[in-house]
N, C-alpha and C positions, 0 to 999 in steps of 0.2 A: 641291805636293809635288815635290821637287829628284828627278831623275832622275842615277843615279851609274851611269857604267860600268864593270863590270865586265871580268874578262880571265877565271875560272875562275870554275867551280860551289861553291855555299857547302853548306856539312852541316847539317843539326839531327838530332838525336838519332844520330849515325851515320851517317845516309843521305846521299846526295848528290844533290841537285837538278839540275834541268836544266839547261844552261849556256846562259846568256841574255849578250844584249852588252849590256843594262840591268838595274838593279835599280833597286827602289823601297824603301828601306827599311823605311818606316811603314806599306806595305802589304803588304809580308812580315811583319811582324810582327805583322800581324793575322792573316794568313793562318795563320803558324806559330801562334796560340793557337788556332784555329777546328779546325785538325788535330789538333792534340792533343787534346783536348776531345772529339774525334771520337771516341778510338780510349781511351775512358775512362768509364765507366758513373755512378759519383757524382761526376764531377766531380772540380775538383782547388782548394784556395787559391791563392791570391795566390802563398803560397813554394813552394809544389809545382810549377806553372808555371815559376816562374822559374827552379828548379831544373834542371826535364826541360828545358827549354828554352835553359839555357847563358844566360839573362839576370839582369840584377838587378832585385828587384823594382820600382827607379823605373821603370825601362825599360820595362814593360808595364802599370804601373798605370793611368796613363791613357788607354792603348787598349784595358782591362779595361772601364772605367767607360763611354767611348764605344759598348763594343756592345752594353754593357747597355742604355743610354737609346736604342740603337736597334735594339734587339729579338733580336740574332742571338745572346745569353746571357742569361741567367737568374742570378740570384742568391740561395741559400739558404742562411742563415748566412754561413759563410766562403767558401763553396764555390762556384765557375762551374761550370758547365755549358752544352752549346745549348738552345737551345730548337727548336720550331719550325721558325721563319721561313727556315731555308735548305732543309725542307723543301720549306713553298708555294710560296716560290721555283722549287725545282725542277719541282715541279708544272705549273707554266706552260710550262714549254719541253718542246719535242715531242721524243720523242714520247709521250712521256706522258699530255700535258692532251690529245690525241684517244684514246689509247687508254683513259685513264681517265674520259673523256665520252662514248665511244661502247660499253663495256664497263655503264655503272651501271645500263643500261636492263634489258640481258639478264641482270644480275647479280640485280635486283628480283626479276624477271620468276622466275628459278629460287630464290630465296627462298618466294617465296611460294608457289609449285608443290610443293618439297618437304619447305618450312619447315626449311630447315637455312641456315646462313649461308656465307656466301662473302666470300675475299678473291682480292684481285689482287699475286702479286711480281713484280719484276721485278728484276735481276740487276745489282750496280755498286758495283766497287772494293771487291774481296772479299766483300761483303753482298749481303744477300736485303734488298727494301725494300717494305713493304708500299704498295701506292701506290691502292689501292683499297679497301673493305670493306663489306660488308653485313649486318643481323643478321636473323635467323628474325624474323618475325612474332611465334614462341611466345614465353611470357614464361619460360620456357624454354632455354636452349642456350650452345651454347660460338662464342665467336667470337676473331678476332684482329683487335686495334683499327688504323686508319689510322696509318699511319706508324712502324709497327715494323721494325726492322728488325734483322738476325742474320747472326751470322759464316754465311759461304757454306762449308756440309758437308756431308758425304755423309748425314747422318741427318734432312737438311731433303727433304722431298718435291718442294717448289720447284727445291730444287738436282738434285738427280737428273733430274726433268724439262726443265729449264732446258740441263744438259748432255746431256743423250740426245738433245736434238732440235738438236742444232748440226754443223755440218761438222767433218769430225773435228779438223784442226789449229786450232778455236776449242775443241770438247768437250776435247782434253789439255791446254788451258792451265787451262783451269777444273778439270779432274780437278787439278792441279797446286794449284789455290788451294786444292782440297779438301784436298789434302796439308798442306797450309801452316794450315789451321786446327783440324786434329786433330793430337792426339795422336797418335805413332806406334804404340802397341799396341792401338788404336783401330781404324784400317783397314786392311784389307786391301784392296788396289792391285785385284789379279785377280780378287775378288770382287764387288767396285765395278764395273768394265770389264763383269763380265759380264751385272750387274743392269741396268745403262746399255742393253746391248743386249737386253734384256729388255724394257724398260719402249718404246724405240725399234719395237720388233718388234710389242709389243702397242698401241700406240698412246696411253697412260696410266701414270700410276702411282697403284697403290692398295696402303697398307699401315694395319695398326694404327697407332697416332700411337706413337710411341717418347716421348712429353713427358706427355700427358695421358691415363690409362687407360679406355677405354671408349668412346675417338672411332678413327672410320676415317678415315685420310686420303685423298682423291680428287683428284688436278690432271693434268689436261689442258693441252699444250703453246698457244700462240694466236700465230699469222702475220702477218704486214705485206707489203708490197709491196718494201721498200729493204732487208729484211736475207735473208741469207743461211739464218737459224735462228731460231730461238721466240724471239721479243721481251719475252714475259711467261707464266707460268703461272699458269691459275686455279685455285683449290683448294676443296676441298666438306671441311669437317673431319666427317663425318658423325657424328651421335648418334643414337642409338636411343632413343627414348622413345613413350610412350603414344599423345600426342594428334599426333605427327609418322609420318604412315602410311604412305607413302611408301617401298617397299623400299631398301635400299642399289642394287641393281641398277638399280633403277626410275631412283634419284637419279643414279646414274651417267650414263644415259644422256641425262637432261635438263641434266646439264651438258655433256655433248660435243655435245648438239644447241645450246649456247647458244656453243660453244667455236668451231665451227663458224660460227655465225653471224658472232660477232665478229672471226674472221679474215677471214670473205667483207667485210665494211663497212672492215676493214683492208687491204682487198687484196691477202690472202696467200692465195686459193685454188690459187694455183700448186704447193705445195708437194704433195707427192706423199700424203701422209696425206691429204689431204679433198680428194683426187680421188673426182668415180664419187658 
């Protein structure tokens, strides 16, 4: 692949990329399908591609068909989409694949304790991304599956957590992304700010699920040793049923015993919350 130097930053979709003193053409061009595709829920044809993307469809057809046959798209009918593989991929690079191999244990461990399920998010490029999950025992309950992932909002219990537990000038950029994916009659700024410090102060966030009626949300912040603020939040979607006995209080407090844990094996006991 010819290496062509540039002098200035090139655009897709309006935006303006970084200014590099190389480009690779045939790998921006894959690049630029893999974003798009990203930032698109059914996918898009062959002409919608080339469309949003300022190409003609010879131009991408055969770097269509190439990530097909090598897994990083999916094809249903006309339509691409990703699949997968840039998931697992990410998986593997840390700190993820320790915090999601050192998290499965104690994640089991409180499943089966209060028979409710648990996932793990963690927070990248305006998205919540589920990088962990566990289901109840019971044949029973609500869970959310591996590799979901959702615009970062104020009405995600992840995000709330995720930025209440950060140094402030990281918490206002993210408060900022919140902006950026809501609706403006949607949020109120000073109301946000001060549930942040709320949730900061008490140590948790617990609210009814605002998506699914009848679950309580539970996520606790979880530490490392190299960042400055919460790496990941774990989350308890709690349900209330029969054969799961378990009080919500009770559930509470075995996932902040488990929350705890998995920061001490990540090396974030420094942080002032899970002092003492």
């Amino acid at each position: 692949m010819a290496l062509i130097k540039k002098s200035s930053p090139t655009r897709i979709d309006g935006q303006s990329r970084g200014s590099s003193s190389y480009s690779a053409p045939a790998l921006e061009k894959g690049l630029d399908i893999l974003e798009q595709l990203a930032k698109v829920k059914e996918g898009q044809s062959l002409l919608q591609l080339a469309s949003t993307l300022g190409r003609s469809p010879s131009e991408i057809y055969r770097m269509l068909e190439v990530l097909v046959d090598r897994g990083y798209l999916k094809r249903i009918n006309s339509n691409f989409s990703l699949s997968l593989k840039l998931f697992e991929l990410g998986k593997e690079a840390l700190p993820i694949r320790d915090l999601s191999q050192i998290a499965s244990l104690q994640m089991h461990e409180v499943a089966q304790n209060t028979r409710q399920s648990l996932h793990l998010s963690m927070h990248q490029d305006q998205r919540l991304i589920v990088v962990a999950s566990v289901h109840t025992p019971e044949p029973l309950g609500f869970s959310v599956r591996l590799g979901s992932h959702y615009p970062f909002r104020p009405d995600r219990t992840s995000a709330r957590v995720l930025t209440a537990f950060q140094p402030q000038e990281i918490a206002n950029l993210m408060v900022e992304e919140m902006r950026l994916n809501t609706l403006p009659d949607k949020l109120n700024l000073n109301k946000l700010k001060l549930r942040l410090q709320e949730i900061r102060k008490r140590g948790y966030e617990q609210s009814k699920s605002d998506t699914v009626p009848g679950i309580t949300d539970m996520a606790f912040p979880i530490f490392d040793s190299t960042h400055p603020g919460a790496i990941a939040s774990l989350n308890m979607p709690y349900l209330k049923q029969r054969d799961a006995t378990m009080s919500l209080a009770q559930s509470r407090q075995v996932l902040q015993i488990a929350c705890k844990n998995i920061t001490e094996l990540m090396g974030g006991t420094g942080h002032p919350l899970f002092r003492g």
